[in-house]
Jmol script that loads the backbone (N, CA, C; Angstrom):
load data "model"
ATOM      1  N   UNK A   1      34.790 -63.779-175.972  1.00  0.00           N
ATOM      2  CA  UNK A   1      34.147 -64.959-176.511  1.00  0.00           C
ATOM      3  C   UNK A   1      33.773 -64.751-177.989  1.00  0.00           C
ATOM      4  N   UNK A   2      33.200 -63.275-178.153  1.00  0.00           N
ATOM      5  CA  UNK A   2      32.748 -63.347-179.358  1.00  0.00           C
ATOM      6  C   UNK A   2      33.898 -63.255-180.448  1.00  0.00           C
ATOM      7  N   UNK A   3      35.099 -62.609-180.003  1.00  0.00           N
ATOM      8  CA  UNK A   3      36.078 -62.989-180.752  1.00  0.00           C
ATOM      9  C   UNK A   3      36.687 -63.733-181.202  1.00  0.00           C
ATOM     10  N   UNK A   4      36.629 -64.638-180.146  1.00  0.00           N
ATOM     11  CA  UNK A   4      37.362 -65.958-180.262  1.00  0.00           C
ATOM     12  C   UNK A   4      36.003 -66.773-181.474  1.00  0.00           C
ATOM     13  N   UNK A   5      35.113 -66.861-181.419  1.00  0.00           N
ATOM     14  CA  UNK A   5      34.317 -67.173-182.771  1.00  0.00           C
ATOM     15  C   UNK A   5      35.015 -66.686-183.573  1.00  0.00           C
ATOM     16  N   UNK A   6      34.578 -65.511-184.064  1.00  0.00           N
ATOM     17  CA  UNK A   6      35.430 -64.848-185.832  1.00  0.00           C
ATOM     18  C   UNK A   6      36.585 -65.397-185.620  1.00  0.00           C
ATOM     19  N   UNK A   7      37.339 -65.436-184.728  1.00  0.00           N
ATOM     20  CA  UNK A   7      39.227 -65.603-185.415  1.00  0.00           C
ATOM     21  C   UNK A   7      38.914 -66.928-186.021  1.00  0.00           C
ATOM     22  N   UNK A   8      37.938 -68.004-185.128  1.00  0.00           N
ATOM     23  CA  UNK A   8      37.590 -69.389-185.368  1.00  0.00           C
ATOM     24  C   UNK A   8      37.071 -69.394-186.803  1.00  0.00           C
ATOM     25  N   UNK A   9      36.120 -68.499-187.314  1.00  0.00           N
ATOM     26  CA  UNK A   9      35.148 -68.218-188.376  1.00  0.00           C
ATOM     27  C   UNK A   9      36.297 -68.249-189.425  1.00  0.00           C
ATOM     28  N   UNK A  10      37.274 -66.887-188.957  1.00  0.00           N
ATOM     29  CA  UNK A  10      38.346 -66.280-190.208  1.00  0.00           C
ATOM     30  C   UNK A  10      39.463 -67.567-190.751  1.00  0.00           C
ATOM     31  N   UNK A  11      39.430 -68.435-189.698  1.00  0.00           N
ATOM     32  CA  UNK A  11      40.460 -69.038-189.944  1.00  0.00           C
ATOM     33  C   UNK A  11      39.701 -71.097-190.608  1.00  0.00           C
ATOM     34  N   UNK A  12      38.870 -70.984-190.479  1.00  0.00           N
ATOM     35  CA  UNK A  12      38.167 -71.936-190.946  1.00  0.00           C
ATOM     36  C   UNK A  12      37.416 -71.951-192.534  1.00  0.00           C
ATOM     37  N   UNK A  13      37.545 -70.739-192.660  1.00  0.00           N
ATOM     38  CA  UNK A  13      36.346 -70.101-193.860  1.00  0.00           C
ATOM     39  C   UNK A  13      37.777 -70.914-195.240  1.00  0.00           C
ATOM     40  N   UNK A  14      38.346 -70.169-195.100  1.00  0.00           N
ATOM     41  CA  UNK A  14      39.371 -70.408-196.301  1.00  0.00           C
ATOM     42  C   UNK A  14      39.883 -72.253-196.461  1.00  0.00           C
ATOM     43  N   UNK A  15      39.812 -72.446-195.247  1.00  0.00           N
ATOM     44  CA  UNK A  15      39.924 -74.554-195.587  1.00  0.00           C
ATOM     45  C   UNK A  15      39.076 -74.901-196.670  1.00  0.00           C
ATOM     46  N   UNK A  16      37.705 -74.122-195.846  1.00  0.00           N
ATOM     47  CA  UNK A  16      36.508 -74.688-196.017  1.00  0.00           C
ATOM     48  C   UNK A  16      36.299 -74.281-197.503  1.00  0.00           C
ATOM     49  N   UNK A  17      36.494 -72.937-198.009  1.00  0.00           N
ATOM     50  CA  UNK A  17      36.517 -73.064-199.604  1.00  0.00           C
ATOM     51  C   UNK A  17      37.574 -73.432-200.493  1.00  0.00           C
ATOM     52  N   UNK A  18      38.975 -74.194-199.867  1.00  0.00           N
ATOM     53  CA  UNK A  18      39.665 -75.042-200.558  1.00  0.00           C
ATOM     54  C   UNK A  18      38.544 -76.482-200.727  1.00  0.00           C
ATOM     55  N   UNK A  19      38.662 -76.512-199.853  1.00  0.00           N
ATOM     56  CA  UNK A  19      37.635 -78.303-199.778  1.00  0.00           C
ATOM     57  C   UNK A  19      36.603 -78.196-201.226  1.00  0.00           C
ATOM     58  N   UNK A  20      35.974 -76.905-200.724  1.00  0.00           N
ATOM     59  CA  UNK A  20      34.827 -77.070-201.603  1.00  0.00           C
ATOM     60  C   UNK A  20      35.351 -77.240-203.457  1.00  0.00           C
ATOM     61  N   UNK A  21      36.413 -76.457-203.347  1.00  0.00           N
ATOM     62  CA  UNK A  21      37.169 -76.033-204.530  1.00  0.00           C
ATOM     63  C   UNK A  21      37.508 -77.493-205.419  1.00  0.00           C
ATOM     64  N   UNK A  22      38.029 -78.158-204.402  1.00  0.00           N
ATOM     65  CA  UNK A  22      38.780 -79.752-204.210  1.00  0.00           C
ATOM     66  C   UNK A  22      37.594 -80.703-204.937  1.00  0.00           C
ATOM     67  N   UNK A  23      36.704 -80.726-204.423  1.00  0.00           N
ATOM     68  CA  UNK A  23      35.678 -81.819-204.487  1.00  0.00           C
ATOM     69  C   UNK A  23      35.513 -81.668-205.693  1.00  0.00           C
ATOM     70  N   UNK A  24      35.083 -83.106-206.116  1.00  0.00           N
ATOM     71  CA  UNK A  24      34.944 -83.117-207.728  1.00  0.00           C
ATOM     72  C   UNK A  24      33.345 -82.463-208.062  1.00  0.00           C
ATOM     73  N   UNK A  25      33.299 -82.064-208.961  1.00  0.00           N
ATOM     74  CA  UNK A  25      31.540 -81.882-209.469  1.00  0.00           C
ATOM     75  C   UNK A  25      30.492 -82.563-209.841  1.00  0.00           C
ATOM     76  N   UNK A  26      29.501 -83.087-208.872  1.00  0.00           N
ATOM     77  CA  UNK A  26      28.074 -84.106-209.080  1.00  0.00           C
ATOM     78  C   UNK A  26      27.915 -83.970-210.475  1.00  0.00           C
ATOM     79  N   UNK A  27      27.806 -85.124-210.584  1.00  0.00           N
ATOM     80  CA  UNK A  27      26.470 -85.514-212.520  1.00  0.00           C
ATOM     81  C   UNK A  27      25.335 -84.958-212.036  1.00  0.00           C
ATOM     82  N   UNK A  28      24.021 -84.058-212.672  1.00  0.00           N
ATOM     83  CA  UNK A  28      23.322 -84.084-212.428  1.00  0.00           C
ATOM     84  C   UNK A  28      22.413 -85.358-212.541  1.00  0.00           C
ATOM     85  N   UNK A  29      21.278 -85.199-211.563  1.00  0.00           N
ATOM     86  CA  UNK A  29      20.509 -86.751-211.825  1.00  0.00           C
ATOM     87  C   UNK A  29      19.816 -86.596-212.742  1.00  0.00           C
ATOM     88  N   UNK A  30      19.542 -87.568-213.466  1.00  0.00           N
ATOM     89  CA  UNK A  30      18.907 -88.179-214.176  1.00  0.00           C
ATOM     90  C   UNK A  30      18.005 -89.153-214.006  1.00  0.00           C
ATOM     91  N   UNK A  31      16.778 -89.726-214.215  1.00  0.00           N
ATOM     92  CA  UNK A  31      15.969 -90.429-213.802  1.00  0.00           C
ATOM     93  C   UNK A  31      14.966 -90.595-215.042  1.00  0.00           C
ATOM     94  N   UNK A  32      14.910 -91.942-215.308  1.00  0.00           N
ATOM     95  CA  UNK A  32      14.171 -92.998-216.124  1.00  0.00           C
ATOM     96  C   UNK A  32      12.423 -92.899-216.054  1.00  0.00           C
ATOM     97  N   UNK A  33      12.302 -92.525-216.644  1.00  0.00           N
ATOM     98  CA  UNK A  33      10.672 -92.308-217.089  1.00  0.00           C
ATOM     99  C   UNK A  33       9.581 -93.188-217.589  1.00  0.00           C
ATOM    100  N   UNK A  34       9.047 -94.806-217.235  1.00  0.00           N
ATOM    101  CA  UNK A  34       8.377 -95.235-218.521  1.00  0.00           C
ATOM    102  C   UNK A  34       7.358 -94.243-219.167  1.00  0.00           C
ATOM    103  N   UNK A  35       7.381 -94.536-220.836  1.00  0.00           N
ATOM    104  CA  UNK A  35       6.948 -93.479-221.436  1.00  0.00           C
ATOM    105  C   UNK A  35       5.343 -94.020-220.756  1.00  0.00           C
ATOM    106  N   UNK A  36       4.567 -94.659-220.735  1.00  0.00           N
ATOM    107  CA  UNK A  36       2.977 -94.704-220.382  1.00  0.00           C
ATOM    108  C   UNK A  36       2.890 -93.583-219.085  1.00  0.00           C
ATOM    109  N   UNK A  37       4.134 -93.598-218.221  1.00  0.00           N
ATOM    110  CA  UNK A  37       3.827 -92.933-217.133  1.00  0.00           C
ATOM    111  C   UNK A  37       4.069 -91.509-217.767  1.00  0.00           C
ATOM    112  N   UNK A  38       4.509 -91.145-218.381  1.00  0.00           N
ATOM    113  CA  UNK A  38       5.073 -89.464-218.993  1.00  0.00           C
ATOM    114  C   UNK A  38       3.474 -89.033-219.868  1.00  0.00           C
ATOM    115  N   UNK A  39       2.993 -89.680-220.531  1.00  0.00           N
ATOM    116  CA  UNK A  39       1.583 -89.663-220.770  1.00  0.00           C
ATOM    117  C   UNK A  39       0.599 -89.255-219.769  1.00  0.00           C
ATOM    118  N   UNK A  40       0.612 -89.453-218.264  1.00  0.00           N
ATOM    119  CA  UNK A  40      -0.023 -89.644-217.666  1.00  0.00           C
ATOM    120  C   UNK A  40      -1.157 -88.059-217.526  1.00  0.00           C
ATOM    121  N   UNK A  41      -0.074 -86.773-217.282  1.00  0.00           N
ATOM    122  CA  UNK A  41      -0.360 -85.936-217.135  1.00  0.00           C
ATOM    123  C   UNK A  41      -1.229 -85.225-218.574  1.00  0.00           C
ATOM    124  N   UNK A  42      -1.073 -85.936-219.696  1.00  0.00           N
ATOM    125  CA  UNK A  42      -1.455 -85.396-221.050  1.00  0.00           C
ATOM    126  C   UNK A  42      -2.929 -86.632-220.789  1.00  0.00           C
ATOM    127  N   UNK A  43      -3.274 -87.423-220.561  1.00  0.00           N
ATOM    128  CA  UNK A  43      -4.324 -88.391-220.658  1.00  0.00           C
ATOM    129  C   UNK A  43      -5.204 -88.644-219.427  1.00  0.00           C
ATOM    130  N   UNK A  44      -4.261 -88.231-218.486  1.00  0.00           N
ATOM    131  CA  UNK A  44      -5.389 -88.399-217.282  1.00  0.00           C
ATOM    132  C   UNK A  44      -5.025 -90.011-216.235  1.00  0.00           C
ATOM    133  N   UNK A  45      -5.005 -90.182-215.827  1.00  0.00           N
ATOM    134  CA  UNK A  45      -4.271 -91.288-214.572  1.00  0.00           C
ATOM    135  C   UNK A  45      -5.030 -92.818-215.286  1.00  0.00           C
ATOM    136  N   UNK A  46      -6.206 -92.754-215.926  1.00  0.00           N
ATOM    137  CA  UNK A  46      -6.626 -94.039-215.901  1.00  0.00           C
ATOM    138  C   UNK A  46      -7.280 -94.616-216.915  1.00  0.00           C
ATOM    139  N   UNK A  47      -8.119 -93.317-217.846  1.00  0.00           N
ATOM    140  CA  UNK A  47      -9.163 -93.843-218.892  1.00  0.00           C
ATOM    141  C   UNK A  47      -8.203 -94.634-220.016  1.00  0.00           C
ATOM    142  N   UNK A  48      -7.561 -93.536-220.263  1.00  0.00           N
ATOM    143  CA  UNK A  48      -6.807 -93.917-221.702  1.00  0.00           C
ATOM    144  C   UNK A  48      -5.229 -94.706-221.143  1.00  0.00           C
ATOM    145  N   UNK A  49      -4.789 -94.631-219.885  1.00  0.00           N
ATOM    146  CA  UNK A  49      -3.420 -94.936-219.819  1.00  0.00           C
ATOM    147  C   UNK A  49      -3.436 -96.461-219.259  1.00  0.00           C
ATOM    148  N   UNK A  50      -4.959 -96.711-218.885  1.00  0.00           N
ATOM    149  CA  UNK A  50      -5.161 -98.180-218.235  1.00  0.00           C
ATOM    150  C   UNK A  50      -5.380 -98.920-219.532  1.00  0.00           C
ATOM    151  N   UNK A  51      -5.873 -98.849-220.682  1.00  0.00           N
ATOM    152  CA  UNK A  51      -6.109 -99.656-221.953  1.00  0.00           C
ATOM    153  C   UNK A  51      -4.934 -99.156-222.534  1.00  0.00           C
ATOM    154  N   UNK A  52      -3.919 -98.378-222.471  1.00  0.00           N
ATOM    155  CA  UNK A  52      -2.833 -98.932-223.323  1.00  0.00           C
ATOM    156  C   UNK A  52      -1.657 -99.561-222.767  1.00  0.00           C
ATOM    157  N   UNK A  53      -1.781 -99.575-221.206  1.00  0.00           N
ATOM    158  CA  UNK A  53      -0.907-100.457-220.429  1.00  0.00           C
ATOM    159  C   UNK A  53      -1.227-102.237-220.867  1.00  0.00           C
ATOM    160  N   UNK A  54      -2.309-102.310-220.666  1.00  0.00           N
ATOM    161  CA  UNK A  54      -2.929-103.152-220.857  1.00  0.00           C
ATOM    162  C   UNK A  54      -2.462-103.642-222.393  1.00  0.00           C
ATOM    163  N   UNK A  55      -2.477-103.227-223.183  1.00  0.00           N
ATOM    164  CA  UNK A  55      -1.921-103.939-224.566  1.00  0.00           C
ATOM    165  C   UNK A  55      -0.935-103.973-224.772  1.00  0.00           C
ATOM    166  N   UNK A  56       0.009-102.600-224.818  1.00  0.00           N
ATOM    167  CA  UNK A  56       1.268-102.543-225.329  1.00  0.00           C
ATOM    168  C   UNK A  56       2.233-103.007-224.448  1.00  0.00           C
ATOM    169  N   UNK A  57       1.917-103.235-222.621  1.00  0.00           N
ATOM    170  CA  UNK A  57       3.277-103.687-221.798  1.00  0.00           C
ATOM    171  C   UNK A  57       3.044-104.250-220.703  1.00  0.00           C
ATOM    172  N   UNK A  58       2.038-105.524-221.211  1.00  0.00           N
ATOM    173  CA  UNK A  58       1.256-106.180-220.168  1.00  0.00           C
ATOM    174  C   UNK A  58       2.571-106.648-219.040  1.00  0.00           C
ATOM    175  N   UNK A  59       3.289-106.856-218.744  1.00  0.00           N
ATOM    176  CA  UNK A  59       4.592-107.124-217.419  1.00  0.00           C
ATOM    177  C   UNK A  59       3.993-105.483-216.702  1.00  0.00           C
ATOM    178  N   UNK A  60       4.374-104.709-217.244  1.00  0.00           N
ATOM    179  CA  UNK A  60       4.147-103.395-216.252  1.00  0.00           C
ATOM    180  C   UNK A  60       3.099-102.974-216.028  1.00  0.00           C
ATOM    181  N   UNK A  61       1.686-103.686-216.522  1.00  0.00           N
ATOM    182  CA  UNK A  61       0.527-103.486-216.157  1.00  0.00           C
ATOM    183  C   UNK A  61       0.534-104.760-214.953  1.00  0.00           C
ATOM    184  N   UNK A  62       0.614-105.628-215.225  1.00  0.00           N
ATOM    185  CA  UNK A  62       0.837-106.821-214.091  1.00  0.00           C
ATOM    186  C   UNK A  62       1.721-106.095-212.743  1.00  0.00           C
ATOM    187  N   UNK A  63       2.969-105.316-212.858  1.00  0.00           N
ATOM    188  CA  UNK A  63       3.470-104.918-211.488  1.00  0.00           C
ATOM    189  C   UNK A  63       2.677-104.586-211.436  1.00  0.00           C
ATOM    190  N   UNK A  64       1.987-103.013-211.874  1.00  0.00           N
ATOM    191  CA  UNK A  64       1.520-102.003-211.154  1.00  0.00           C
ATOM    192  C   UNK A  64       0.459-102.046-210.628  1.00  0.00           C
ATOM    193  N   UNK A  65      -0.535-103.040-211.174  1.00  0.00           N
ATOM    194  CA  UNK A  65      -1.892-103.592-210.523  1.00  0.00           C
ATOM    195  C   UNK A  65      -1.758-104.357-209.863  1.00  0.00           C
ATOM    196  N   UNK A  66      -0.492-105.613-209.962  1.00  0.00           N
ATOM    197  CA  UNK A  66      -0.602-106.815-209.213  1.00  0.00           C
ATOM    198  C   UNK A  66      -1.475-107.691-209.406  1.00  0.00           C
ATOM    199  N   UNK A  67      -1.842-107.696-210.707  1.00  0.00           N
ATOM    200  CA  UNK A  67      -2.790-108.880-211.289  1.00  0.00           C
ATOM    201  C   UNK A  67      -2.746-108.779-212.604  1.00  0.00           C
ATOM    202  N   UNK A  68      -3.399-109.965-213.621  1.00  0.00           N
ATOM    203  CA  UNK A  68      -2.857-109.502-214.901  1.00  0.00           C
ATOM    204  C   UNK A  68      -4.798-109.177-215.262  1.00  0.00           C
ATOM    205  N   UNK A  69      -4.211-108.693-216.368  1.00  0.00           N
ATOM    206  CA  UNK A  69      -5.677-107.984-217.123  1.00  0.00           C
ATOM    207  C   UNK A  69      -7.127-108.895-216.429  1.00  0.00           C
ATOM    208  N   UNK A  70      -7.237-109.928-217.237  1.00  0.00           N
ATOM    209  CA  UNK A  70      -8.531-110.813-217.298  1.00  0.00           C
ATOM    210  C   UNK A  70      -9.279-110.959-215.361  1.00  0.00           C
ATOM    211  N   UNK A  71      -8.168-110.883-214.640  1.00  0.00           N
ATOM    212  CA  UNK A  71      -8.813-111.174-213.409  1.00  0.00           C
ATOM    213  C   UNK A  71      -8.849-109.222-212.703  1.00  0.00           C
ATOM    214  N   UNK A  72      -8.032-108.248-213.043  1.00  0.00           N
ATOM    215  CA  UNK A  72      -8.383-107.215-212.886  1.00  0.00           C
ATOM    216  C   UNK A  72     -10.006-106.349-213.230  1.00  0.00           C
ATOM    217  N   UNK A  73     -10.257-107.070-214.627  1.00  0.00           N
ATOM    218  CA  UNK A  73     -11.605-106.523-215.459  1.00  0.00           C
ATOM    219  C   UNK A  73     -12.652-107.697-214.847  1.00  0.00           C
ATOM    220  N   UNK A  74     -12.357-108.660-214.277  1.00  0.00           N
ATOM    221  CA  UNK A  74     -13.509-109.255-213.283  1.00  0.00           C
ATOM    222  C   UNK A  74     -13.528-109.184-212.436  1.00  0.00           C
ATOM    223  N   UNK A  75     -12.690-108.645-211.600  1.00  0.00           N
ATOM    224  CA  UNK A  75     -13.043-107.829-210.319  1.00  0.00           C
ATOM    225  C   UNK A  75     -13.807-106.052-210.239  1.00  0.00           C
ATOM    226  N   UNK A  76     -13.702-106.086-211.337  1.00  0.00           N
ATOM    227  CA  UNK A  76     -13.865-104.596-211.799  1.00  0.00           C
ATOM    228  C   UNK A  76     -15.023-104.525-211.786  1.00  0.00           C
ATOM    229  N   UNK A  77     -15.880-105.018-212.968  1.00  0.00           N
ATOM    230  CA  UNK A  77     -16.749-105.867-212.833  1.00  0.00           C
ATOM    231  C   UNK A  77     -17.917-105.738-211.825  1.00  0.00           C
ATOM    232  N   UNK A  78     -17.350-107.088-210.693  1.00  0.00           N
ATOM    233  CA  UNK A  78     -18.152-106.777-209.665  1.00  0.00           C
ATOM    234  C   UNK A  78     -18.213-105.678-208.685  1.00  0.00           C
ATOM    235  N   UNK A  79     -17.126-104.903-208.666  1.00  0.00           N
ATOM    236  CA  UNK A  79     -17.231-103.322-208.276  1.00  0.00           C
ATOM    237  C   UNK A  79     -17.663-102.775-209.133  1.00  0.00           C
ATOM    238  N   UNK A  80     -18.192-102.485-209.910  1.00  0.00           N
ATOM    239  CA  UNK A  80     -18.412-101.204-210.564  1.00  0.00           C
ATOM    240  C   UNK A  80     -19.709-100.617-210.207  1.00  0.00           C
ATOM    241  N   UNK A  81     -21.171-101.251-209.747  1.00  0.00           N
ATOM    242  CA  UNK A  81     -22.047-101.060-208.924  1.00  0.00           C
ATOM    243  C   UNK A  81     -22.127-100.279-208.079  1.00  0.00           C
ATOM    244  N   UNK A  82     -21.286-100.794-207.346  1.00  0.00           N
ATOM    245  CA  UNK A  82     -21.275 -99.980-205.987  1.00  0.00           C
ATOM    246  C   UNK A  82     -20.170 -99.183-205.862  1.00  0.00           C
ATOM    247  N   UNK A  83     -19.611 -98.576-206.985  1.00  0.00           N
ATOM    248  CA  UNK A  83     -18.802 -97.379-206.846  1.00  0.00           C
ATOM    249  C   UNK A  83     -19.200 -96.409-207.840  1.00  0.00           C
ATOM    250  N   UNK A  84     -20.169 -96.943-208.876  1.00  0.00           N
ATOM    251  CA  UNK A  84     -20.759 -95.551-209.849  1.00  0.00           C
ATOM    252  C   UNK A  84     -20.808 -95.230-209.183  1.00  0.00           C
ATOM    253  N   UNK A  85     -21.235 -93.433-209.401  1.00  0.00           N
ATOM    254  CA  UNK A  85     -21.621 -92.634-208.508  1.00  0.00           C
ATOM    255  C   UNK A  85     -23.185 -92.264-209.297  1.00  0.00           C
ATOM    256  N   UNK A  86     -24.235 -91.025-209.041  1.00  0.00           N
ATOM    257  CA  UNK A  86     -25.306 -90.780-210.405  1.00  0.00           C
ATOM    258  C   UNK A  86     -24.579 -89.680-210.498  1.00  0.00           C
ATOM    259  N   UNK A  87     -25.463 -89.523-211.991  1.00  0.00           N
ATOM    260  CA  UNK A  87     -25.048 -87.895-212.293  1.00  0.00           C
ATOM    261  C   UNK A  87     -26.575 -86.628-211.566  1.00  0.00           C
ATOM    262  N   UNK A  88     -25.902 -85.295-211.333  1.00  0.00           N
ATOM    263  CA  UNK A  88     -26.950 -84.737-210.473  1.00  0.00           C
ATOM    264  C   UNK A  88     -27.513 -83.643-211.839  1.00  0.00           C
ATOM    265  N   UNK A  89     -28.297 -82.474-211.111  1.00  0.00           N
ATOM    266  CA  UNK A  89     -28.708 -81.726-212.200  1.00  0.00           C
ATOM    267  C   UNK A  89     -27.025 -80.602-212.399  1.00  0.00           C
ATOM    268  N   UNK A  90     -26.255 -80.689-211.065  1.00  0.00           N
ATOM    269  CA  UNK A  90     -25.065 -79.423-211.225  1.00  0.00           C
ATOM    270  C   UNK A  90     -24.228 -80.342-212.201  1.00  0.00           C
ATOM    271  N   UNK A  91     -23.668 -81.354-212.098  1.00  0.00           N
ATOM    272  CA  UNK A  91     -22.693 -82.129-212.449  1.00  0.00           C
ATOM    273  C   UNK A  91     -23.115 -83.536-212.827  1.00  0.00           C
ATOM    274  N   UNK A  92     -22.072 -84.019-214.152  1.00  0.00           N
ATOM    275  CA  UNK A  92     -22.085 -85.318-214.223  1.00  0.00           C
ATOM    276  C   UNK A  92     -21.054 -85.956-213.255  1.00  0.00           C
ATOM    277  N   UNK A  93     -21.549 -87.044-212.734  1.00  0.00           N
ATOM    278  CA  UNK A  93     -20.319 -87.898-212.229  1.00  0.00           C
ATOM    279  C   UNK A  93     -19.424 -88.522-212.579  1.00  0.00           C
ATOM    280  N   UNK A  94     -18.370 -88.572-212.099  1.00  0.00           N
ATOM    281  CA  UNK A  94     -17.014 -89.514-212.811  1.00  0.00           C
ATOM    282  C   UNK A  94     -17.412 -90.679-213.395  1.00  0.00           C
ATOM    283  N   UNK A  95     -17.222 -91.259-214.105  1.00  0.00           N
ATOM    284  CA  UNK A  95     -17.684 -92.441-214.162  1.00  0.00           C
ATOM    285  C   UNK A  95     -16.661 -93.718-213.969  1.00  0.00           C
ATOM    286  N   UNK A  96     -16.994 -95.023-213.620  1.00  0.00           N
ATOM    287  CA  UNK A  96     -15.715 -95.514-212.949  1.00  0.00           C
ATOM    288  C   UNK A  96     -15.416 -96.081-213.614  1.00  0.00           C
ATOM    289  N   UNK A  97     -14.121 -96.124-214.328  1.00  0.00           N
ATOM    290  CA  UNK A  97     -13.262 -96.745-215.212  1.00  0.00           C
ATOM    291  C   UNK A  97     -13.852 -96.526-216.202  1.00  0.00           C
TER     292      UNK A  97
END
end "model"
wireframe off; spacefill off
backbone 0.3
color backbone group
């Protein structure tokens, strides 16, 4: 039995690195970046990258929130109350938005 594998192995191996030989060679991928999002990691997810979405490419601030500015910052607004957090004597708290 176990022979009959390898002869199977010996005699399959060499197709199998024509094929590979054969096949043409992948493009590597590539993938599209908006620049506000490439910022993200240099600025932080929200202070600075939410006010320049907001000016410079209001359509992609509209997807990504799903609302446009004026009704986002009045909902904000009335959350912001009840999601400060305080600051303690170890730490200041985040502050929201």
């Amino acid at each position: 039995m176990e022979a009959e594998s390898a002869a199977a192995v010996a005699t399959a191996a060499p197709v199998m690195l024509e094929l590979l030989e054969e096949s043409p060679a992948k493009n590597p991928r590539t993938s599209w970046v908006s620049p506000w999002l490439q910022r993200r990691k240099q600025q932080g997810a929200y202070e600075n990258l939410m006010r320049e979405l907001a000016l410079e490419d209001t359509e992609n601030y509209r997807r990504w929130i799903r609302m446009d500015t004026a009704t986002f910052e009045e909902l904000f607004d009335e959350v912001r109350p009840h999601i400060t957090k305080k600051d303690t004597h170890f730490k200041e708290a985040i502050q929201a938005g």
